[in-house]
C-alpha atoms as one frame of an Amber mdcrd trajectory, in Angstrom:
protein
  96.670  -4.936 238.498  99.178  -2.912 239.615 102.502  -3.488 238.141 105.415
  -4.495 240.541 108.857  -2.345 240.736 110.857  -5.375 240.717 110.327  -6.588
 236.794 112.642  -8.783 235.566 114.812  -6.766 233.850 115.903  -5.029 237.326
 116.107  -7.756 238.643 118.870  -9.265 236.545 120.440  -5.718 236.726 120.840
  -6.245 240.350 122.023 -10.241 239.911 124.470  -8.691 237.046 125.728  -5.815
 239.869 126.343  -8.371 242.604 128.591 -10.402 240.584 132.488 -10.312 241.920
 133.583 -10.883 237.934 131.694  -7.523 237.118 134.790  -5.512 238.905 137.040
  -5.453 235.854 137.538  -3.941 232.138 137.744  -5.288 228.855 141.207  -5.873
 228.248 142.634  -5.967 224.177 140.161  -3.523 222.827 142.526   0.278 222.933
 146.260  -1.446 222.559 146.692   1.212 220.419 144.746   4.569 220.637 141.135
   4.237 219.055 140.606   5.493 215.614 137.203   6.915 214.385 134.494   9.307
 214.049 131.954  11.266 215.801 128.956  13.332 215.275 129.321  15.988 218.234
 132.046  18.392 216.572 130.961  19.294 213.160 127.266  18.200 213.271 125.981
  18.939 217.362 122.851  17.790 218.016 121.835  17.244 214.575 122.159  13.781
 213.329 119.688  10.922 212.188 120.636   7.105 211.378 120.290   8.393 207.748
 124.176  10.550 208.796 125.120   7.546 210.639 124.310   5.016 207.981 126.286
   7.347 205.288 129.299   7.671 207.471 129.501   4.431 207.245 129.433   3.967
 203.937 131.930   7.005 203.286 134.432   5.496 205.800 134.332   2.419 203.877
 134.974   4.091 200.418 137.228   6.818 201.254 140.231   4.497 202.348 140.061
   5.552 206.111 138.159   2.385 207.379 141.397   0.339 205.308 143.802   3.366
 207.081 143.080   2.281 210.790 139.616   4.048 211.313 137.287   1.863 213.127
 134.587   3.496 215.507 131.476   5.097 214.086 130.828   7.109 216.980 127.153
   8.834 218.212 127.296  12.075 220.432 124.615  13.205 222.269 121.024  14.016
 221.428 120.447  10.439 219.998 118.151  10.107 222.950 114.354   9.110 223.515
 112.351   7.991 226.414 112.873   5.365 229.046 110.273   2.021 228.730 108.266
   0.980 231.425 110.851  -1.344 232.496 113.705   1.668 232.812 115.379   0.814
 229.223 116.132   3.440 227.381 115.002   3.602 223.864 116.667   5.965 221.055
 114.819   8.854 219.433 111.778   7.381 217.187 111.803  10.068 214.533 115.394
  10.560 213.957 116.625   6.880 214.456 113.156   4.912 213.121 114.864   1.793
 212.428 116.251   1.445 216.116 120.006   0.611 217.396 120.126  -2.759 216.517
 119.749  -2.500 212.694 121.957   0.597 212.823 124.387  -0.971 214.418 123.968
  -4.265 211.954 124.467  -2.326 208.977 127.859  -0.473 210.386 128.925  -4.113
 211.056 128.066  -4.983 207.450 130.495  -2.252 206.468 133.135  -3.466 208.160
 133.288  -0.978 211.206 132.165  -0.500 214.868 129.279   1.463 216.666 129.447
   4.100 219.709 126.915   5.695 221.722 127.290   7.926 224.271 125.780   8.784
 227.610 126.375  10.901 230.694 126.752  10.009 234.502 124.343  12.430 235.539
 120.556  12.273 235.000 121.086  14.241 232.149 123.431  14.526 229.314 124.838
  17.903 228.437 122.034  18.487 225.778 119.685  17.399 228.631 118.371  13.938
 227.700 118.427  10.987 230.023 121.689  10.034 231.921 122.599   6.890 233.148
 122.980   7.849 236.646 120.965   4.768 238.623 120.542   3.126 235.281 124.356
   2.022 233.891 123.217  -1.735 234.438 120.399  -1.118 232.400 121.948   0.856
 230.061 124.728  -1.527 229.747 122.479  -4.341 229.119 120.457  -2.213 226.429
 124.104  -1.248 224.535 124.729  -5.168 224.725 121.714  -6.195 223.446 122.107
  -3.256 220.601 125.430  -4.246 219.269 127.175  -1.126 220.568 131.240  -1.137
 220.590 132.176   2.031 222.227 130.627   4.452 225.206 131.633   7.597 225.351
 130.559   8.863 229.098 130.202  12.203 229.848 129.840  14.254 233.269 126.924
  16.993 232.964 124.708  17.385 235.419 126.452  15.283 238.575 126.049  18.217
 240.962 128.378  20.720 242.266 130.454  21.119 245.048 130.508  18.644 248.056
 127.450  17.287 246.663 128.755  16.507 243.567 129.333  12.676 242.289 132.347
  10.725 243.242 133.764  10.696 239.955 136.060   7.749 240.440 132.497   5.679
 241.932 130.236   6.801 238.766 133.317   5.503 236.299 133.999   2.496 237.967
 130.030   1.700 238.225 129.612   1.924 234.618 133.022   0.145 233.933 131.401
  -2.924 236.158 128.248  -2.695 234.408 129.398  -2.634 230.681 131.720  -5.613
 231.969 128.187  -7.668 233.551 126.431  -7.471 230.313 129.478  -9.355 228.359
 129.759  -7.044 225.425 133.128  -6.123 225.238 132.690  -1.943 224.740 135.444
   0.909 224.859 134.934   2.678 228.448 135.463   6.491 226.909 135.932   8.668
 230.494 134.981  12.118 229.347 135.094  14.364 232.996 137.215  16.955 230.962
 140.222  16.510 233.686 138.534  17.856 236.010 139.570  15.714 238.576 143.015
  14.027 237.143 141.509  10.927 235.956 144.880  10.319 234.574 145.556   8.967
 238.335 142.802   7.147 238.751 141.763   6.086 235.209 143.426   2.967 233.854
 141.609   0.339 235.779 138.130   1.552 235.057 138.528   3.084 231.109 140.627
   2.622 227.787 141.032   6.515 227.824 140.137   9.847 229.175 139.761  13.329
 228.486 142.524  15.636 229.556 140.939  19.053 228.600 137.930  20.893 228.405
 136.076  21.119 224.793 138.285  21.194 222.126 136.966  23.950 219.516 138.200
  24.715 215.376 140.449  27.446 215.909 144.289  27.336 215.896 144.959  29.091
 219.508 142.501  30.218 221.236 139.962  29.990 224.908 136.605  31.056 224.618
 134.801  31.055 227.554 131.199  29.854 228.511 130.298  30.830 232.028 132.314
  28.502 234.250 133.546  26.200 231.495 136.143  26.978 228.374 136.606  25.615
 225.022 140.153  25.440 223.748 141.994  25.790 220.619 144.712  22.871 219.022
 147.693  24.864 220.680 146.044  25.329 223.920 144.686  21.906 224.305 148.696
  20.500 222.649 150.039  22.888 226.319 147.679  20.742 229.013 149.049  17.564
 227.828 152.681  18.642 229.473 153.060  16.001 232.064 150.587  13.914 231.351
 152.403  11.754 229.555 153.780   8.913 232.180 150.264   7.564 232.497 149.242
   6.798 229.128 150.107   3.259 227.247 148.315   0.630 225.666 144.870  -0.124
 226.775 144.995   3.029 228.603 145.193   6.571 226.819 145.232  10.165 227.625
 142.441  11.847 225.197 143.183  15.287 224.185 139.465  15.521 222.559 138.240
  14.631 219.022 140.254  15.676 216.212 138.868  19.206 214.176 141.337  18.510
 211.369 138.660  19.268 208.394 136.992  22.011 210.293 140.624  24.287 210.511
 141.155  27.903 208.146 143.904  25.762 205.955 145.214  22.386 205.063 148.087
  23.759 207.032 146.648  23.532 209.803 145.016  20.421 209.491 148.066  18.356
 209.016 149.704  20.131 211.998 146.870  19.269 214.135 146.755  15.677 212.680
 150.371  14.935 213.576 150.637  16.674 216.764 148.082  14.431 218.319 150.068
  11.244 216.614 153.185  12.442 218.247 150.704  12.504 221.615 149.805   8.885
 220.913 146.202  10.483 220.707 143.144   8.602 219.959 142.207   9.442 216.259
 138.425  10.510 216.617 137.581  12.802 213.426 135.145  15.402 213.966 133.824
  16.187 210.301 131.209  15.834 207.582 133.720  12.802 205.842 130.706  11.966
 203.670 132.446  13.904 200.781 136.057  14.960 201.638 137.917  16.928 199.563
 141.283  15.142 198.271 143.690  17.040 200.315 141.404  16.339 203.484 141.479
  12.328 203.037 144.889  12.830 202.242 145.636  14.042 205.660 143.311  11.784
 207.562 144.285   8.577 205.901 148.114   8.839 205.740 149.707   5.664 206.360
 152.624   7.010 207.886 151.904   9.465 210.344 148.784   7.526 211.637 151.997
   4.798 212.127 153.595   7.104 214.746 150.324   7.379 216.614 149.563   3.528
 216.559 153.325   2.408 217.202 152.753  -0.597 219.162 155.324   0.769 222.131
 152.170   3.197 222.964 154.969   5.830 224.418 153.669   9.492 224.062 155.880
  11.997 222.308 157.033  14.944 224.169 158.554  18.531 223.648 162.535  18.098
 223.195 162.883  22.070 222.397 160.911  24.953 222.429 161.096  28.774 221.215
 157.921  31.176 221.017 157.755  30.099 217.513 159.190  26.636 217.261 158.851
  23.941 218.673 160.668  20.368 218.309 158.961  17.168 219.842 159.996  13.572
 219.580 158.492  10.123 220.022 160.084   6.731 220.539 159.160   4.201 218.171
 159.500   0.519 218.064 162.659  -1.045 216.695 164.504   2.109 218.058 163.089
   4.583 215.905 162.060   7.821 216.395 159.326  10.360 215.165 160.223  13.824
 215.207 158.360  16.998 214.209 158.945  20.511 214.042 156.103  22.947 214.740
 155.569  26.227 213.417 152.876  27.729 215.822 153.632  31.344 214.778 151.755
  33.522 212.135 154.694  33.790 209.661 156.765  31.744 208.324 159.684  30.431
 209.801 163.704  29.178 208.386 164.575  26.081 210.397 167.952  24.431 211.024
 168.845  21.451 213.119 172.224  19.480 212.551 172.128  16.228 214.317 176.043
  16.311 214.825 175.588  19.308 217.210 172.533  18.574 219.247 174.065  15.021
 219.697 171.110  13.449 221.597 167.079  13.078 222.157 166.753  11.707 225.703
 163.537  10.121 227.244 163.374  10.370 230.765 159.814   8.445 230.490 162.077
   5.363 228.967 165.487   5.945 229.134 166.574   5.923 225.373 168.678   7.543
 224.121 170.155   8.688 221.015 173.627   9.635 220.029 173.719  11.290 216.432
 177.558  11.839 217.005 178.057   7.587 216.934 175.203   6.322 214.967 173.626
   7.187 211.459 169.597   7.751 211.319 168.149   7.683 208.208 165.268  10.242
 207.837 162.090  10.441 206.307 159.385  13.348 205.877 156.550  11.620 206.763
 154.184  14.372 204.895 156.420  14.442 201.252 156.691  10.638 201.484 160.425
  11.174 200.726 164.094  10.053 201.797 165.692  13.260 203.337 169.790  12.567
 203.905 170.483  11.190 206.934 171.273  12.524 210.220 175.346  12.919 209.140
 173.744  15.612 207.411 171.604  18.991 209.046 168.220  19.780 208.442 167.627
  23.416 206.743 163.715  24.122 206.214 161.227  27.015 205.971 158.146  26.467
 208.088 155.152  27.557 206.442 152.536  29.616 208.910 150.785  27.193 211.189
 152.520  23.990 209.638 154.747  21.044 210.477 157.839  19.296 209.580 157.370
  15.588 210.321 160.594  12.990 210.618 160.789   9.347 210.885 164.287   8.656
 212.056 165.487   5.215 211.488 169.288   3.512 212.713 171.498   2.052 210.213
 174.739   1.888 211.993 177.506   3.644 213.244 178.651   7.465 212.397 181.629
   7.287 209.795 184.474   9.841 210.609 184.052  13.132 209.518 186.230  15.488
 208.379 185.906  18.983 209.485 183.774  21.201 207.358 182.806  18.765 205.334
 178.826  19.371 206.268 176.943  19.650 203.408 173.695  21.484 203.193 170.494
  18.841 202.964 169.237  18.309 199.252 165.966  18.721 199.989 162.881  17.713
 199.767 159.403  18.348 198.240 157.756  21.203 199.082 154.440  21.009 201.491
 151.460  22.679 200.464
C-alpha cells in the first residue's frame, strides 16, 4: 500500500502553523543574558552523549552550575537521518541512548539542554537543516526535553535568492512557540543583516559578529567569511548597544576564555563581555579545569555585572591605543568600571575621580558626579576594598589584562583641602 504524504505528524505540523497564538516568543526565559556551555569551540564536530553526559556532571561539581551556569549546549554534527515521517533523529553511534534520556540525565543534574540547527537544508557541517521542517523539528525538540536552539544560517542561498532572514527566524520562533516547550530562540546569522533591528520579537539573542576564534587580536580569513579575535569582536559591538535588554541580547559569540595564551587573557576576555551584558556561553573542555580557570569562570562578582538585573550594556567612556576605560550602570546606582590593557607591554595607569568628575550614559541618562558624591570601590578580580573615589586610582596594567571596579554611593563628597590627595593604598596584585 502506498503510504500517504499527509501522515499525522504533518498534519498536526500544519494545525500547529495555522494557529494565531503560534506568532509570539517565550517571554521570562533570557531576563538576564544566558549562561552556559557549548561543544562547537573547543571540541568541533567531535562530541558523543558520553562529552555531554560528563559536562554535566563537571558543571555540577566545579561550582559553575551554583555560579549562574545553566545551558548544556550541543553544536553541530549531533545529526542523523530524517524518519519516514520527516522527524529528525540524532546520530545512532555517537548519541545511542537518544535525546530524551540525554536530556533526562542533564535535568537530573540540575541544568538545561541545547541543540542546535540551521535554517538552511544544511547546517554548516552539512547535516540536515530545518528549512521546511522547523514545525517538525520544533515538535521533535519538545518531545526531547530540549531548552535552548541555537539556529544557524549556512546554506540559505546567496544573493537575491537568498532566504528572508527575518521570515526563516520568525518561522522557527512560531514553531518552537506551537509545540509549547518553552526553548531559548538563539539567532546566529553572524550580523549579517542587523538582526539587532529586527531581532527582539522573534529571539532572546543574536549574534553580532562573525566566528569568534582563541586569539587575542586578530582576523583570519576563510574565503568570503572571517573569524575574529576578543579585541576585534569587543570593536563591532560599538553601537550596538541601544538594542539589547532583558529578554533580548546582543551575542558577541561563545566565550574562548580557557582556550587563550594566559590567564591574563582569560579574565580580560571574561569581564569584557560582562561589561557587554554578554551571554556567558563557555567554549572549553570544563571536564577538568585547572584552579585558576574555574576561578575565572565562576567568579561571583564579575558574572554580577553581566547579570545585573537593569540588563544595560557597558560602553567605552575613554580610549587610548593602549587603554581603554569602559563603564556599566548597575542597579541601585552603581557602576562597573574596567580598565583594559590591550597592548603587548605593560602599562602605569592613573585615574583620579576628582578630575574626570563624571561617567555619563547617553543610553540612560545617569550620571555621576565624583566632585559631590563618594563611591566606594571594589576590584572585582582581588576581591578587595580599594579607597574610595575621594581618592585616585594609580595601577600597572599587566600585558593583555584588566582592572575591574565596582563603584558603589555612600554619600556626599566631604570638602577637600588642596593637595591633600593621597596616593591609593593599594591593592593585591593580579596574576
Amino acid at each position: 500500500m502506498m503510504r500517504t504524504t499527509t501522515t499525522l505528524a504533518s498534519a498536526m505540523a500544519l494545525l500547529l502553523a495555522a494557529s494565531p497564538a503560534a506568532a509570539q516568543k517565550f517571554d521570562g526565559l533570557a531576563d538576564t543574558p544566558p549562561m552556559g556551555w557549548n561543544s562547537w569551540n573547543h571540541f568541533g564536530c567531535q562530541i558523543d552523549e558520553d562529552l555531554i553526559k560528563e559536562t554535566a556532571d563537571a558543571m555540577a561539581r566545579n561550582g559553575m552550575r551554583d555560579a549562574g551556569y545553566e545551558y548544556v549546549n550541543i553544536d553541530d554534527c549531533w545529526h542523523g537521518e530524517r524518519d519516514e515521517d520527516g522527524f529528525i533523529q540524532p546520530d545512532p553511534e555517537r548519541f545511542p541512548s537518544g535525546m530524551k534520556a540525554l536530556a533526562d540525565y542533564v535535568h537530573e543534574r540540575g541544568l538545561k539542554l541545547g541543540i542546535y540547527s540551521d535554517a538552511g537544508a544544511k547546517t554548516c557541517a552539512g547535516y540536515p537543516g530545518s528549512q521546511g521542517y522547523e514545525y517538525q523539528d520544533a515538535m521533535q525538540y519538545a518531545r526531547w526535553g530540549i531548552d535552548y536552539l541555537k539556529y544557524d544560517w549556512c546554506n540559505t542561498g546567496e544573493g537575491g535568492a537568498q532566504r528572508n532572514p527575518v521570515e526563516a527566524y520568525t518561522t522557527m520562533r512560531d514553531a518552537l512557540y506551537a509545540a509549547g516547550r518553552p526553548i531559548v530562540l538563539s539567532i546566529c546569522e553572524w550580523g549579517d543583516n542587523e538582526p539587532w533591528m529586527w531581532g527582539e520579537e522573534i529571539g532572546h539573542l543574536w549574534r553580532t559578529t562573525g566566528d569568534i576564534i582563541n586569539c587575542w587580536d586578530c582576523e583570519v580569513g576563510h574565503g568570503n567569511w572571517s573569524s575574529f579575535g576578543i579585541m576585534n569582536i569587543l570593536d563591532k559591538q560599538d553601537g550596538l548597544r541601544e538594542y539589547a535588554g532583558p529578554g533580548h541580547w546582543n551575542d558577541p559569540d561563545m566565550m574562548e576564555v580557557g582556550n587563550l595564551s594566559t590567564p591574563a587573557e582569560d579574565r580580560a576576555h571574561f569581564t569584557m563581555w560582562a561589561m557587554l551584558a554578554a551571554p556567558l556561553i563557555a567554549g572549553t573542555d570544563i571536564r577538568d579545569v585547572s584552579d585558576s580557570l574555574r576561578t575565572t569562570l565562576t567568579n561571583e562578582e564579575i558574572i554580577a555585572v553581566d547579570q545585573d538585573p537593569l540588563g544595560i550594556q557597558g560602553y567605552a567612556h575613554k580610549k587610548t591605543a593602549d587603554v581603554e576605560i569602559w563603564v556599566k550602570p548597575l542597579m541601585d546606582g552603581d557602576w562597573a568600571m574596567t580598565i583594559l590593557n590591550r597592548s603587548d607591554e605593560p602599562q602605569d595607569f592613573e585615574y583620579d575621580f576628582m578630575n574626570e568628575y563624571a561617567f555619563e550614559d547617553a543610553l540612560t541618562g545617569r550620571r555621576t558626579a565624583f566632585e559631590k558624591e563618594v563611591y566606594d570601590v571594589r576590584d572585582l578580580w582581588a576581591g578587595e576594598d580599594l579607597a574610595d573615589t575621594s581618592r585616585p586610582i594609580r595601577k600597572r596594567l599587566p600585558v593583555h589584562d584588566v582592572l575591574a571596579l565596582r563603584l558603589t554611593p555612600t554619600g556626599p563628597m566631604p570638602t577637600r583641602q588642596e593637595n591633600e590627595i593621597e596616593p591609593d593604598p593599594g591593592s593585591a596584585k593580579q596574576e
